[in-house]
N, C-alpha and C positions, 0 to 999 in steps of 0.2 A: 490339286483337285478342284472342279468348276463344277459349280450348281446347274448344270443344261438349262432347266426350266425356266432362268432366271437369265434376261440380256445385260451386255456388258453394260456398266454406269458411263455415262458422260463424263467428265471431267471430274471422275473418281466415286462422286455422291449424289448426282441426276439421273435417272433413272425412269420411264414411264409405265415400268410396271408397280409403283407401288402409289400409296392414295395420296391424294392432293394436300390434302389437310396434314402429312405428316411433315413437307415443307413449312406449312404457312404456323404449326404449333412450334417447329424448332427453329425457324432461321428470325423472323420477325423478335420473337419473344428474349431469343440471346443474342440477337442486335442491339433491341433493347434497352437489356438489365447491363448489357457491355458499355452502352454508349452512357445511358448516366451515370457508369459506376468509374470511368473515364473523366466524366467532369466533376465529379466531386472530386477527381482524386487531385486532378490540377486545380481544382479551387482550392485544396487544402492537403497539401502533399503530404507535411510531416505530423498529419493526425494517423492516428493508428485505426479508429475504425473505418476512415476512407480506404487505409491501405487494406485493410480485409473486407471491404464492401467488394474490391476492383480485383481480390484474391478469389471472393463467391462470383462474382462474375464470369472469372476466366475459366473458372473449373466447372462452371454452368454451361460457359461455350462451349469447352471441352467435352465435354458429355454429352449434348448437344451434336457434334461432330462424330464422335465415335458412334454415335445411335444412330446416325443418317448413315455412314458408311457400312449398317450391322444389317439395313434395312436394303439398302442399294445392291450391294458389293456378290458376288457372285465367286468369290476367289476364297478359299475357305483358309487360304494362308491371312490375308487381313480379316478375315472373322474367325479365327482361333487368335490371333495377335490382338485386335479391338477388344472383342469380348473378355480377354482376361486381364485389361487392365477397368473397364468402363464401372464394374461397382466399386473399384478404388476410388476414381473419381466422383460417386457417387456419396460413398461417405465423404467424401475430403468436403465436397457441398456441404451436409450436415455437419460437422463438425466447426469449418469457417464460418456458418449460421449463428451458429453456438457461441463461441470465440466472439465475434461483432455483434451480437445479442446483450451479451456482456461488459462488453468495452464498450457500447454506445450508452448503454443507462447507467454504469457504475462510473463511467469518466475515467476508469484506468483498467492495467491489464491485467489479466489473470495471474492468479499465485503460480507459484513455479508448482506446486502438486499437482492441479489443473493440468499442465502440461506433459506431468510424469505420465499422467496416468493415461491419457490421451493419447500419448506417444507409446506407450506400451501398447494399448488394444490395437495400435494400428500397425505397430510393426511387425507384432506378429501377423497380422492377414499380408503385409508386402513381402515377407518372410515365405510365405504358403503362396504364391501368385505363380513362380514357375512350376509349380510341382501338380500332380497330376488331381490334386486335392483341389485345385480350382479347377480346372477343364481338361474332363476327364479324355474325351476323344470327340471327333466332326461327327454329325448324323448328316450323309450326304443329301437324307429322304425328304428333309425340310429345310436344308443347309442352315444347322445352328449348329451354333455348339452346345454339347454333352455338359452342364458342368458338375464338380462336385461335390462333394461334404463341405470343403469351405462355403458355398453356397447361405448353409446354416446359418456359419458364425456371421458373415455377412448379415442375414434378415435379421440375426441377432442384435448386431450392432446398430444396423439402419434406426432399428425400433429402439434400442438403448437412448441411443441420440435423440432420436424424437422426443422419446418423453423426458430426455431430460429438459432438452428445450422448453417444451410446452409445461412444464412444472415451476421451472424457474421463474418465467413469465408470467406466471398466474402468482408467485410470491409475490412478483416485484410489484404487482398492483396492488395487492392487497396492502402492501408493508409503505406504500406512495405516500407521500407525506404531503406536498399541498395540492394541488387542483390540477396545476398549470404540467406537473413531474406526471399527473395521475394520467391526462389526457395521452401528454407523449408516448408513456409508457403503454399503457391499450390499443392505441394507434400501431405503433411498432408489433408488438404483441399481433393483432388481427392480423399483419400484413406477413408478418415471419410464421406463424400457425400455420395461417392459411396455404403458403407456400412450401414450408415441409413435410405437411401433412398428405398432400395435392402431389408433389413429388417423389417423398421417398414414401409415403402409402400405394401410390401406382406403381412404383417400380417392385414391391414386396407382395403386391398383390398380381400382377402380371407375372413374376418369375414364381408363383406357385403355381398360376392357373394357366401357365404360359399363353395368356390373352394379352399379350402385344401392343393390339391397339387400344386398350385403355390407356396405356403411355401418353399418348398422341393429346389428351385431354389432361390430364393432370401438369402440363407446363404451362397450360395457364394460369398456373398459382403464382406466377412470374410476375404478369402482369396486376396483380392483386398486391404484389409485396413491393412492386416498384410504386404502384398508385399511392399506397400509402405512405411509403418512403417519401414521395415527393410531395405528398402534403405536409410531412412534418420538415420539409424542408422552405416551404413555403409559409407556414403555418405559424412556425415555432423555430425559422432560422436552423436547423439541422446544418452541421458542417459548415456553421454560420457562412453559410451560403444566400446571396440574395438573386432576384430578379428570375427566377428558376422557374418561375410558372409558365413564362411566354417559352423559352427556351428550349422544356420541354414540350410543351403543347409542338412548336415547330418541329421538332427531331423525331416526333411520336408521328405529328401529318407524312412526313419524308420519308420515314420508315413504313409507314403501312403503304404508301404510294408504290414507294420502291418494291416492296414485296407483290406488289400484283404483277411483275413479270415473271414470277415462278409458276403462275398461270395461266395468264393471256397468250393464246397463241396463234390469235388473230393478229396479222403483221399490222394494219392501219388502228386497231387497239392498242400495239405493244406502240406507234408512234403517239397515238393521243396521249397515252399513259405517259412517254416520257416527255409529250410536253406539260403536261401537268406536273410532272416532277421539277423538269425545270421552271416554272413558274412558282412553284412551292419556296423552292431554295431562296429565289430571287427576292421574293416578297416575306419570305419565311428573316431574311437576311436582315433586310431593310426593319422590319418589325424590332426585331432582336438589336436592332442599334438605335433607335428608335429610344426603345426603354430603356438600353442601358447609359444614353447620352443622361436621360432624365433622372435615374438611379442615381448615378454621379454626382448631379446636380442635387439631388436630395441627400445626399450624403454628404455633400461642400456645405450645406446651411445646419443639417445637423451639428456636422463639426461645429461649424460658426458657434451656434447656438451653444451649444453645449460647451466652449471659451470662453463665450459670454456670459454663461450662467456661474464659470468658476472666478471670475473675473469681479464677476457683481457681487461674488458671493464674498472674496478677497475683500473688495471695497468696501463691504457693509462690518466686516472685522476691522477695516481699519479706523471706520466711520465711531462704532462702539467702542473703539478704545481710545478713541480721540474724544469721545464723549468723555467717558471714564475720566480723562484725564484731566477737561476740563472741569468736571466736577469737584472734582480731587480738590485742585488747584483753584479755584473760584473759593471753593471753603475754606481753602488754610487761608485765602488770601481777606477773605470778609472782617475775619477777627480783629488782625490787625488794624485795617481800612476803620473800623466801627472803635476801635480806641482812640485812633489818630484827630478823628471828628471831636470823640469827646473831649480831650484834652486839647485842642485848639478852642474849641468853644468855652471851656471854661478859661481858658487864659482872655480870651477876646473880653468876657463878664468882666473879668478883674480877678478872679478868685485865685490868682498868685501873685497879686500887687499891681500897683498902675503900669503900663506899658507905651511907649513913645508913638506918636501918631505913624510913625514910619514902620515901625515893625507891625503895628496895627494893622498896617496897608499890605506890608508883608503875607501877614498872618489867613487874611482873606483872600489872598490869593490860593492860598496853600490850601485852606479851606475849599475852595470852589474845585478846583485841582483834583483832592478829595473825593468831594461828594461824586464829581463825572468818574472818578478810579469804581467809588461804588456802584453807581449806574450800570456800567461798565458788568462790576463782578454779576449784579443781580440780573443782567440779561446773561452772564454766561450761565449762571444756575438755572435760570427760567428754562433757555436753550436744553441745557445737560437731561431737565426735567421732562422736558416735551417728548425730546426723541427718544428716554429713555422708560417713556410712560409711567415717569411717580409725577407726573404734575396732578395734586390734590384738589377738588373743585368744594365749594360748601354751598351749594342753591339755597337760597330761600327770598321771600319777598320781601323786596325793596321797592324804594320810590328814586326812581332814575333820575325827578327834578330834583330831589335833595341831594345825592349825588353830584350832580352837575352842578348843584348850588355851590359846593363846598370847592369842587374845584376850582371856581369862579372866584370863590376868596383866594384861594390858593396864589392865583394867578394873577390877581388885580395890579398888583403894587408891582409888578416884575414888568408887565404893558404900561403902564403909567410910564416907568425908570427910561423906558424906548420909544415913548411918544408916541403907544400903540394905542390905538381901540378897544377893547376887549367886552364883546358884548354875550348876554345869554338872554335866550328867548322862549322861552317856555307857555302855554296855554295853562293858567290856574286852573281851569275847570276841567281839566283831564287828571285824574286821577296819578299816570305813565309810571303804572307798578309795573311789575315782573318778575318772576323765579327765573334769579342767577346769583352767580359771585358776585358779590359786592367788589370785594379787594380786586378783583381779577378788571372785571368793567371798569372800574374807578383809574389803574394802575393803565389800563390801555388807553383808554377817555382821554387823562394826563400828559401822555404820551404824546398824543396826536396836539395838544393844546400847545404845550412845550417847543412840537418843533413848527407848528402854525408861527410861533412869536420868535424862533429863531431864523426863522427863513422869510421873513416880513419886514421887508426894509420899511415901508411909509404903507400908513392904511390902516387895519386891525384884524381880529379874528371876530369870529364871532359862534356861539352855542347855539345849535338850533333843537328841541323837543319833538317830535308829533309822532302821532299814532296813523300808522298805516295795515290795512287788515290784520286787525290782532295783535300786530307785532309795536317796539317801540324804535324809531328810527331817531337816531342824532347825526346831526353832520356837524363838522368844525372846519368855518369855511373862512378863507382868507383871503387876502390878495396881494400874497406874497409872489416868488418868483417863479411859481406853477410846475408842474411838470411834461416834458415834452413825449408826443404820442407815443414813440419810439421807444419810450423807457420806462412807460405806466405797465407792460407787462411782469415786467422783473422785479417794479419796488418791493414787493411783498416778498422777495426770493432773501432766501439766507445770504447776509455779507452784503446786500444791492443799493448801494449809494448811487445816484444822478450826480451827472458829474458837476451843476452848478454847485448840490449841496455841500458835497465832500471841497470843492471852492470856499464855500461863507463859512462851514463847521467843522474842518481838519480832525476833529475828537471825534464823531460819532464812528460807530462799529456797524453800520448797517443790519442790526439785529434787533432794534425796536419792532419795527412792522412788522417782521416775520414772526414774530413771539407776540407780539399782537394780533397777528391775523391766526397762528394757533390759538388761542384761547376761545378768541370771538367763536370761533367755530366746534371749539368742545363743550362750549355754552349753547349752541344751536343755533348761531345768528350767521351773520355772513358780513364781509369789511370789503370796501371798495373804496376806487379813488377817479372824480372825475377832476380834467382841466382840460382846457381850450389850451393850452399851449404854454412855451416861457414868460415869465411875465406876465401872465395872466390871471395868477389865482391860481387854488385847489377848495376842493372840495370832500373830504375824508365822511365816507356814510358808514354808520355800525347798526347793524339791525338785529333785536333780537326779539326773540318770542316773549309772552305776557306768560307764555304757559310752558313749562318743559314737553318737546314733543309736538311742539308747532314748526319749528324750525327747518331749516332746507337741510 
């Protein structure tokens, strides 16, 4: 039986008796929801809610298809056969809405009840689909079909599902727990609402008031729920998916392009038309690899970075347990090192009887031996102290000439023994106070004096005082075997011996300057080193503030 009034369809679903607009709301719109729901799926195959995004999809085309064939078709054997399957496919939309509503905010899948009960309502309407309870007989007057009681259960359902959707959705906001879950979920929410509502409200409100073309409007809730889908993909990584935004923007230009030949039917229109489409592709192409070269690249230094950052983070564990250990091991070692002194010093007195000039000579070796073991410990402890932030400071004011006086003693008789110079130079009439460590200044001052007289073949050192803006500046200047350009950036580095030094002093540990140049500077001062070159001298400046809080 054939509707007269109505001409045959073109290739099934083209037709020019029916309105332009019902093309451009079904074929455009589940193009589409088809085509991104297609790349998520191959972005992320074995996620569950891509696999029901690309399931609402097809059953969107699908419906989509049977509505354009119910609109077109003239043959009342495919519009009794269309029409009693298209509100199956109708709920199955709602329903997979429901389903991926769920599995996308809760991260897993529904309880097997869920399923029971879903599968129940719905097998009963598949149950009822050939029987006369869906579509009752053809009305050739308007070429529909008759349908009927099941009808009911159908709006029943439609609107069951609805609300259960939109109820659920309105929990999960409220029940969101930080900011970033609350956003997603609203997002989602707006875009899934707005789309079942716009959907299965027009098809419930259409098959009462049998107005039709309100259909034709309500699948633009399509584009409403892909918009927001693909901001939360872009937004918030959805389907940890990247680079999504250029990609669709292009597939969106192509698809609206593409769709103006369901209406242009000007021939030198439908050719401009397709070269703009081919131009779209072409550029559309170029763009989309373009950013995805770039993505790549941002994701090769991410990686990096983030190797980098477990690598640093490895090192700094191994760093603090080599501290640890040095700690550890510098204190059991001190004790012993601090008996050994005493007891050689008192035998060297005599206080266990007279001793032969030879073991004497012994003795002082062992001694000296010694005291460089302790040196030694006390820079590891200072070191242990520094990087593990117990180094203790005690500020208070001092006179830095009486300091450097005492050093002076200190040092006199050991420059004598080496034929050195040993000079200090200070201005009586300056005052050259300041708030700092005494022991701390004094123990690095010392420092620098010590190895001025160690690394000073012929010549002397010498102490110099002055006051420069506020602050007090000493230098301890020699003209010993100087240091070369090449290696004044490193001295201050942990473990950093020149290579003449570690030459003339085989014992030192390269961790004087370093644990000196810490201090200097959690006192507020600042240490440097100038020389012309080998053999030329050095010059060691420490500069510290008069005041706490002056300092660089």
């Amino acid at each position: 039986m054939f509707c007269t009034d109505i001409p045959n369809p073109f290739l099934f679903i083209f037709s020019n008796s029916v309105p332009e607009l019902l093309y451009y709301s079904h074929i455009p719109t589940s193009i589409t929801m088809l085509a991104i729901a297609l790349f998520v799926y191959f972005k992320n195959k074995y996620s569950l809610d891509s696999k029901l995004l690309l399931f609402i999809a097809l059953a969107f085309s699908l419906w989509t298809f049977f509505d354009i064939i119910l609109w077109t078709n003239n043959d009342s054997r495919n519009i009794m056969f269309f029409w009693s399957l298209i509100n199956l496919v109708e709920l199955l939309v709602s329903v997979l809405t429901l389903y991926f509503a769920y599995v996308f905010l809760e991260k897993k899948d529904v309880s097997f009840k869920f399923k029971l009960i879903i599968g129940g309502l719905m097998s009963f309407f598949v149950f009822l689909i050939p029987t006369k309870l869906n579509i009752a007989s053809f009305l050739l007057f308007n070429c529909e079909a008759q349908q009927g009681i099941l009808l009911n259960y159908y709006r029943i359902l439609e609107a069951f599902f609805s609300f259960w959707i939109v109820i659920y959705l309105f929990r999960k906001i409220k029940n969101a727990i930080n900011t970033e879950e609350r956003k997603k979920t609203i997002f989602l929410s707006l875009g899934v609402i707005f789309f079942i509502l716009s959907f299965s409200g027009t098809n419930i409100y259409s098959s009462i008031t049998t107005q039709w073309e309100i259909l034709q409007y309500g699948l633009f809730g399509v584009v409403v729920f892909m918009s927001f889908l693909a901001y939360l993909i872009v937004k918030f990584q959805a389907f940890n998916i990247k680079m999504f935004g250029a990609q669709a923007l292009v597939v969106g230009l192509i698809i609206l392009i593409g769709s103006q030949f369901f209406f242009v039917r000007n021939f030198t229109n439908q050719i401009l038309t397709g070269i703009t489409l081919v131009l779209a592709v072409v550029f559309g192409w170029a763009l989309i690899r373009s950013i995805k070269i770039e993505v790549e690249r941002k994701n090769q230094l991410q990686e990096m970075s983030s190797r980098l950052a477990q690598a640093n983070d490895q090192l700094r564990k191994l760093d603090n347990a080599k501290s640890e250990f040095i700690s550890i091991a510098s204190h059991q070692l001190r004790t012993p090192l601090t008996a050994i002194k005493g007891f050689i010093s008192l035998i060297l007195e005599g206080s266990y009887g007279k001793i032969s000039a030879e073991i004497k000579d012994v003795l002082n070796k062992v001694y000296l031996s010694n005291e460089r073991l302790i040196e030694l410990v006390e820079d590891l402890l200072n070191l242990s102290r520094i990087e593990s932030g117990r180094m203790e400071y005690k500020f208070e004011k001092i006179n830095l000439g009486e300091v450097c006086q005492e050093i002076y003693d200190t040092f006199v008789l050991r420059a004598k023994e080496k034929n050195l110079d040993l000079d200090l130079v200070l201005d009586k009439n300056l005052a050259m106070e300041a708030v700092t460590d005494r022991n701390k200044i004094r123990e690095v001052i010392s420092n620098l004096v010590d190895n001025g007289l160690k690394y000073t073949p012929k010549g002397g050192v010498k102490i110099k005082l002055t006051e420069v803006e506020e602050k007090i500046q000493i230098a301890i200047i020699d003209t010993g075997i100087g240091v070369p350009e090449e290696e004044i950036p490193y001295l201050f580095s942990k473990f950093s011996r020149g290579k003449d030094i570690s030459r003339l002093n085989a014992g030192g540990t390269g961790l004087g300057l370093y644990v000196g140049k810490k201090m200097i500077e959690a006192l507020g001062g600042r240490i440097w080193v100038q020389s012309a070159g080998a053999n030329m001298g050095s010059t060691f400046f420490i500069e510290v503030p008069k005041e706490q809080g002056e300092g660089e």
